[in-house]
C-alpha positions, 0 to 999 in steps of 0.5 A, spaced: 959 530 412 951 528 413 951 529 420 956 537 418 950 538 414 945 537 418 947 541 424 948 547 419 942 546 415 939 547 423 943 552 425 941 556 418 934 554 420 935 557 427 938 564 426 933 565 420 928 564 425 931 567 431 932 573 428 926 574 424 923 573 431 926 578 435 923 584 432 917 581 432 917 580 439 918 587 440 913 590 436 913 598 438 919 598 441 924 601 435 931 602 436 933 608 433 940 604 432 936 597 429 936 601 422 943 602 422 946 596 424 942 592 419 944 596 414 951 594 416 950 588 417 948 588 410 954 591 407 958 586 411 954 580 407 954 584 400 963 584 402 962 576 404 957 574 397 963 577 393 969 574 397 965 567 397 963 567 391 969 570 386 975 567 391 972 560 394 965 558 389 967 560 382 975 558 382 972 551 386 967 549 380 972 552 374 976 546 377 970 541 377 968 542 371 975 541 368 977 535 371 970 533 367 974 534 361 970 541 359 974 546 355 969 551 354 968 556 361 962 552 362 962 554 370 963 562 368 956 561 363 953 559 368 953 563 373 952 569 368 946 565 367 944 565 374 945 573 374 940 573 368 934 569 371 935 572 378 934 579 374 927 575 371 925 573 378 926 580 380 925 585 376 921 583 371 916 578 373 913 581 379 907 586 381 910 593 380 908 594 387 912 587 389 918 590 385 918 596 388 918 594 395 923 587 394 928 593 392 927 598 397 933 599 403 933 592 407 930 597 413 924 598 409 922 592 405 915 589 405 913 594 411 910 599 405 908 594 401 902 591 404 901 597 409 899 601 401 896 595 398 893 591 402 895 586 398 898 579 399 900 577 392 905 582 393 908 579 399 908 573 397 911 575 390 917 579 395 917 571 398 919 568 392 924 572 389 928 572 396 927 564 396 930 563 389 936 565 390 936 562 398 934 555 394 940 555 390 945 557 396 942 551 399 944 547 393 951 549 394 951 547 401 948 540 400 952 539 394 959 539 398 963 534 400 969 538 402 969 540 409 972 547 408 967 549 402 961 547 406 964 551 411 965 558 407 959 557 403 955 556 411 959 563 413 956 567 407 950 564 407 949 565 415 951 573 413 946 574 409 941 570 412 941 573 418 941 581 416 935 579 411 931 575 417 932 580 421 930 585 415 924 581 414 921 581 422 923 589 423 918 590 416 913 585 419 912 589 426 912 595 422 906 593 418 902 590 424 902 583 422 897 579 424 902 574 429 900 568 425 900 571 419 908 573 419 910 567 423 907 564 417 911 568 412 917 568 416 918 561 417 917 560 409 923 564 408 927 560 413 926 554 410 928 556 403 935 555 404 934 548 407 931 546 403 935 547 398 940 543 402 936 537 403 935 537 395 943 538 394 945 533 399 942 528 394 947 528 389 951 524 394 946 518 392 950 519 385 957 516 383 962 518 378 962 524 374 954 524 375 956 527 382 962 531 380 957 534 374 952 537 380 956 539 384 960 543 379 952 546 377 950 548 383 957 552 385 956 555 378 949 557 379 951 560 386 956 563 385 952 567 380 947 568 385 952 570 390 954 575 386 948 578 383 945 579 391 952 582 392 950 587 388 945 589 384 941 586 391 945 589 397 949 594 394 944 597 389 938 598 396 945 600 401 948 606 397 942 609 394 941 613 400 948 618 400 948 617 409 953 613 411 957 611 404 964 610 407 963 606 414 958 601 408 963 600 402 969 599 410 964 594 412 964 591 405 971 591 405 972 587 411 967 581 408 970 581 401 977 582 405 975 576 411 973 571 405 980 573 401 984 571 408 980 565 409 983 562 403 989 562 405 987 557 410 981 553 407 
């Protein structure tokens, strides 16, 4: 299983960066039509979280922690735990003008922000929220040891990461980014999930119920954070604007529903 990490690792890596990179490349060249792709893509992620998350991730860790010998809904616990901190993170830590740029629509994020403030500290702290939960979707990566799993925590953590790279790129070329400087930001966000990889990875130097205890945790937390960037992310920013509702909740039906068969399968 090294050797799939890897290779998933780098391909979430690649298509971070290369999504986030072609709005970059394209500064002053907007396509009218970019807005409402990113926006489905988006909403299609939101459907892909919420399948994988409450169809493959939370049954999988229930699992776990009752061959552990666990009674009491632990891996339910945590991942409501996971929905509390990631509120923290991003509603109550951060700058006014950080929360207010984090959670505006995906088109728009970050752009506003320093165009108004001028300020760094609010970018970085946007950085860190998205991170966070980037890391813990890693974690639940690395931490597999089933093909089948890795591969639909790797689907829905390519989902989200692509539109949000995108979202990021098309926000730094609207702000007029020094090149250096949004290389920079965006590399940090397309090495969080990947880090988070690498740290779940090393449970496989565990033996015994050390390793199943991990692996149970970090599907806890991340089906948490699925579902808390499902919703009060995604689908909170996507159906604030009343243009295009129904075409979103169809693209948010076809994620969740595409998760839904893939379990037939896997």
């Amino acid at each position: 299983m090294i050797g799939i990490k890897l290779v998933l690792l780098v391909a979430l890596l690649a298509a971070a960066l290369v999504c986030g990179a072609v709005p970059l490349r394209r500064r002053g060249n907007a396509d009218p039509g970019a807005a409402r792709l990113l926006e489905w893509g988006n909403a299609c992620a939101a459907g892909i979280f919420l399948g994988a998350g409450f169809v493959h991730m939370l049954p999988d860790a229930t699992e776990a922690w009752e061959r552990l010998g666990w009674n009491y809904p632990i891996g339910t616990l945590l991942a409501a735990v996971a929905i509390v901190a990631m509120l923290l993170f991003e509603h109550v830590l951060p700058p006014e003008d950080a929360h207010h740029a984090l959670h505006a629509p995906s088109a728009n994020r970050f752009g506003p922000l320093d165009s108004r403030t001028g300020s760094p500290r609010a970018v970085y702290a946007i950085l860190t929220a998205l991170s966070i939960h980037s890391l813990l979707e890693g974690l639940a990566l690395g931490a597999q040891r089933e093909l089948r799993s890795a591969l639909v925590i790797f689907a829905a953590i390519l989902a989200h990461k692509s539109v949000e790279g995108f979202a990021l790129g098309v926000s730094l070329a609207r702000n007029a980014m020094p090149g250096a400087r949004a290389a920079a930001l965006l590399a940090l966000f397309a090495a969080a999930t990947p880090a988070g990889i690498v740290a779940g990875a090393t449970v496989d130097a565990f033996g015994g119920p050390a390793r199943l205890v991990c692996e149970a945790a970090f599907l806890s937390l991340a089906a948490g954070t699925f579902a808390y960037v499902a919703t009060l992310d995604i689908l909170r920013e996507e159906f604030h604007e009343p243009s295009g509702r129904f075409a979103k909740w169809l693209w948010v039906a076809a994620g969740t529903g595409a998760m839904a068969l893939l379990a037939l399968w896997v």
